[in-house]
MARMAR-596637 format. One record per residue (C-alpha): residue number from 1; x negated, y negated, z; chain. Coordinates in nm, 2 decimals, always signed. Example, Ala and Ser with C-alpha at 12.3 -4.5 7.8 and 13.67 -1.06 7.14 Angstrom:
[node 1; [-1.23; +0.45; +0.78]; A]
[node 2; [-1.37; +0.11; +0.71]; A]
REM end
This chain:
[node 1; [+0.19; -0.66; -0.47]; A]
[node 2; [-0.02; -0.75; -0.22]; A]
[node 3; [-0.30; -0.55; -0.27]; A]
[node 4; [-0.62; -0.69; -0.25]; A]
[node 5; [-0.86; -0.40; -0.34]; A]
[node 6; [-0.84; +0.00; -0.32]; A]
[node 7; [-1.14; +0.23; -0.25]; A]
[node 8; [-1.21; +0.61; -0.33]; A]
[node 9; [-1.23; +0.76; -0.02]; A]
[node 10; [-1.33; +1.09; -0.16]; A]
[node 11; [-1.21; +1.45; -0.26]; A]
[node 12; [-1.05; +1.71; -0.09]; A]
[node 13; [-1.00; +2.09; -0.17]; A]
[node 14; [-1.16; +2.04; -0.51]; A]
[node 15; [-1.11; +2.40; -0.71]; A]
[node 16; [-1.20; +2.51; -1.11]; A]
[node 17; [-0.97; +2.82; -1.16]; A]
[node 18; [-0.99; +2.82; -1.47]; A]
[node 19; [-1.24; +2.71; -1.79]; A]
[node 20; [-1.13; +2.41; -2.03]; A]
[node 21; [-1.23; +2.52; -2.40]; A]
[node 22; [-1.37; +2.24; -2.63]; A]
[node 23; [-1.05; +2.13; -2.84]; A]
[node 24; [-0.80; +2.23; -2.54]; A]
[node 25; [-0.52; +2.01; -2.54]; A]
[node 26; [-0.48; +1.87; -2.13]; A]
[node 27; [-0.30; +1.69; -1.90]; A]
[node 28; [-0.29; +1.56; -1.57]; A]
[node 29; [+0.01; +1.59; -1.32]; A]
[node 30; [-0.08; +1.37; -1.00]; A]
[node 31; [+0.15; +1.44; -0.69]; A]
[node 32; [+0.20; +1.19; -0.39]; A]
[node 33; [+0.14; +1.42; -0.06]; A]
[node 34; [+0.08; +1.15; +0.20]; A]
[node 35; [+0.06; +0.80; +0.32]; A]
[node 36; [-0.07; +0.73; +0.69]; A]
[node 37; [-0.10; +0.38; +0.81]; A]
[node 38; [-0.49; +0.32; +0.96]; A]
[node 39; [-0.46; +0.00; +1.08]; A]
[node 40; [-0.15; -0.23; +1.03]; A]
[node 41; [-0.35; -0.39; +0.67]; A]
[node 42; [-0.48; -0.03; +0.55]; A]
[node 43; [-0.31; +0.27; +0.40]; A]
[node 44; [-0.47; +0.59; +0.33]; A]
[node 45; [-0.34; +0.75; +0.07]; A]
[node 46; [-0.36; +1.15; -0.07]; A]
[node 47; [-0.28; +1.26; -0.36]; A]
[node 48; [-0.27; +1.61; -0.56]; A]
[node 49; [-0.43; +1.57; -0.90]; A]
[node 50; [-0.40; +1.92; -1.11]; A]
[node 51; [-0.54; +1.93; -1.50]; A]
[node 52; [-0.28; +2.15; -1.67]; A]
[node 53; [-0.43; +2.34; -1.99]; A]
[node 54; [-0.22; +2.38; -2.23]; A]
[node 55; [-0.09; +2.77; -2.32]; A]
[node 56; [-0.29; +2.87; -1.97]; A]
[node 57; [-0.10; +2.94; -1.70]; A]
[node 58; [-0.41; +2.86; -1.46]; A]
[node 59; [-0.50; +2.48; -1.44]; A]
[node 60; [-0.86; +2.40; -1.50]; A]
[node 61; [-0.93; +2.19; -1.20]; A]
[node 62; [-0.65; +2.11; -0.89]; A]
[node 63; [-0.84; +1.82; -0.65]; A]
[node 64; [-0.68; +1.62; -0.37]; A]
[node 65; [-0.79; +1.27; -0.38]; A]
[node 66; [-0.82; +1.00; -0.07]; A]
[node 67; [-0.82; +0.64; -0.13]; A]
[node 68; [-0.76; +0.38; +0.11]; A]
REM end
């Protein structure tokens, strides 16, 4: 409530370790790691995003994400 608009601020620490095959079943697992105020009407917010394959036990992309 009270938002009036969100922007992507960018990426951080954006890694591949591992290949997605064509037909892998994914999914995502996003992670809240910080909120800092900016100014008293802005929020920046991180958060880890990490696309788990499934049957691999490396993800096939792990990114932390900025939006404010």
């Amino acid at each position: 409530p009270g938002v009036a608009s969100v922007v992507n601020y960018g990426l951080n620490k954006v890694r591949f370790p591992n290949a997605v095959r064509v037909g892998s079943r994914i999914r995502g697992r996003f992670v809240l790691l910080s909120v800092e105020v900016v100014t008293p009407e802005v929020l920046q917010v991180c958060e880890r995003y990490t696309v788990e394959i499934e049957g691999e036990s490396k993800p096939g992309c792990v990114a932390e994400s900025l939006f404010r």
